[in-house]
Steps between C-alpha positions, in 0.01 A plus 500: 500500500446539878829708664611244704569235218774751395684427866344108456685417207872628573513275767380218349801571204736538794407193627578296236834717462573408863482132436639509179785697607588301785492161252781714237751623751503146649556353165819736479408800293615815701270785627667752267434291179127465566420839585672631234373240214110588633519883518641502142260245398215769609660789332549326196118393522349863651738696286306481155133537705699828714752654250250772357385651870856493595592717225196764540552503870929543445437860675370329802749252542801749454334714783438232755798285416654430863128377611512280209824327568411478875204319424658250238790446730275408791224315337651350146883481602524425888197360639551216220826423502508486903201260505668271270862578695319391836332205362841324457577496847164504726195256512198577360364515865725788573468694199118481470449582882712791442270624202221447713623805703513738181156677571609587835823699301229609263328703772821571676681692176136657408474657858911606486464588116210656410351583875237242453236391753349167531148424708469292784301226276811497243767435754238210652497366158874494471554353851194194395653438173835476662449235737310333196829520308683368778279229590518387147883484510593369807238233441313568815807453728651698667839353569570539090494889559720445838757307312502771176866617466594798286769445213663684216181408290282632774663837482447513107164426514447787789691728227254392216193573763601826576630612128132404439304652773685871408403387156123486530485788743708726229234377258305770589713742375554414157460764169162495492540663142654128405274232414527179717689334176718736455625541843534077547660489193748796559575376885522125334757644261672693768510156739630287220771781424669443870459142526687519180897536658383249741400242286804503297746547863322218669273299253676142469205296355551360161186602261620187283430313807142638565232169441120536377410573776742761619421755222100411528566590918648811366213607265225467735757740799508696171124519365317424883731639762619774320244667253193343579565542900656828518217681235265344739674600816551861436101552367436359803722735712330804347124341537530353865840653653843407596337349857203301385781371237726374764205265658504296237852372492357327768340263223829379373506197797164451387580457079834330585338267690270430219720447247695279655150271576489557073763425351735321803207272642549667900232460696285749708481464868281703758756789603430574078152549553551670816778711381332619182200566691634726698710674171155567341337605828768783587493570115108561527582716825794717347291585197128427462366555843776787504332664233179451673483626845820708509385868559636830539468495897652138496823510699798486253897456668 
């Protein structure tokens, strides 16, 4: 399978997690509830596929234990639970415009991080897909991003974006002695673990209450979003990099957009096309023609 289906796919999983979340904290289910009930769906699934390499690999995971619980506090634990905490109290305009800036932290924590360089090409790729990811969201208008306000929710979903931009960069430095099941299954563990307290403290949703659908929203944050995407977001890390990674957040306007034309009957309209145009263009920029011309006596800053 080509690399860049491996950074394709978790997007398209978050997408559908994105609208799907949004749809179960409006119905009255709290943050802490779902994140909880979908990480411990994963273990429970991952767990039987995972418990053998965790148990040959013990030594590893006793050595680099405070990595481990940094990553599943930042990528199962936080970055979940402040999504779902934001998307009770901002719009979805808001809260995917402020996604749409994640690359940019990407490259930022990289540089601060690990000392990371990008090309000129990269940072024009960021900058095209950007506006694309804008144009998208403000619908082509400009007084909808003059008249953005920042709220509570706002601030949540800035949280989540940076939790999640330290967490890709950090990627990089996993055990390499653990295999990739091992370590998502031993970080999901870890995640559930601290959202634990919190979803007894603060969890007021009644599982007696939970409909069809509920529980069937839950399973696919549990099977998509959580296994499927992350498995497919970490390989892709470790084949591509933490920065070519970050470009393609910019697809989640794009997927959003599209399942909402699927399944809610919206329609397209030319700042779409024009938007998503210019996602794929900066994407082709930041990473294909990247690859291509950049050279050793290419200026890098």
């Amino acid at each position: 399978m080509p690399s860049f289906i491996y950074l394709l796919l978790p997007v398209l999983f978050w997408s559908g997690n994105y609208v799907l979340g949004r749809f179960t904290v409006a119905v009255g289910i709290d943050p802490f509830t779902i994140s909880f009930l979908r990480w411990s769906l994963a273990c429970l699934i991952i767990l039987p596929f995972a418990y053998k390499k965790l148990w040959r690999e013990k030594e590893t995971i006793a050595k680099n234990w405070p990595l481990l619980v940094l990553f599943g506090w930042l990528g199962i634990c936080n970055y979940n639970l402040f999504l779902y905490i934001g998307l009770t109290s901002t719009t979805v305009t808001n809260a995917v415009l402020l996604n749409a800036v994640m690359p940019v932290m990407i490259l930022i924590t990289a540089r601060l991080l690990l000392g990371s360089k990008t090309s000129w090409l990269q940072n024009t790729g960021i900058t095209i897909s950007t506006v694309g990811a804008i144009a998208i969201i403000s619908r082509g208008n400009l007084d909808t991003l003059l008249h953005l306000t920042i709220s509570h929710g706002d601030l949540w979903i800035i949280g989540a974006a940076i939790c999640w931009a330290i967490y890709s960069v950090m990627i990089a430095k996993r055990p390499k002695e653990m295999s990739l099941i091992g370590f998502f299954a031993c970080t999901a563990l870890i995640g559930t673990l601290i959202q634990m307290p919190l979803f007894v403290f603060f969890g007021h949703s009644q599982l007696s209450n939970f409909t069809s659908g509920n529980w069937a929203t839950i399973i696919y944050m549990g099977v998509f979003a959580s296994i499927g995407a992350f498995l497919c977001w970490n390989t892709g890390i470790q084949k591509l990099g933490a920065a070519t990674a970050g470009h393609f957040i910019h697809l989640m306007p794009v997927f959003s957009i599209g399942l909402s034309a699927i399944f809610l009957g919206e329609s397209m309209h030319s700042y779409h096309y024009i938007g998503m145009a210019l996602i794929f263009s900066g994407i082709f920029v930041a990473t294909i023609l990247n690859k291509q011309l950049t050279s050793p006596y290419l200026e890098r800053f």
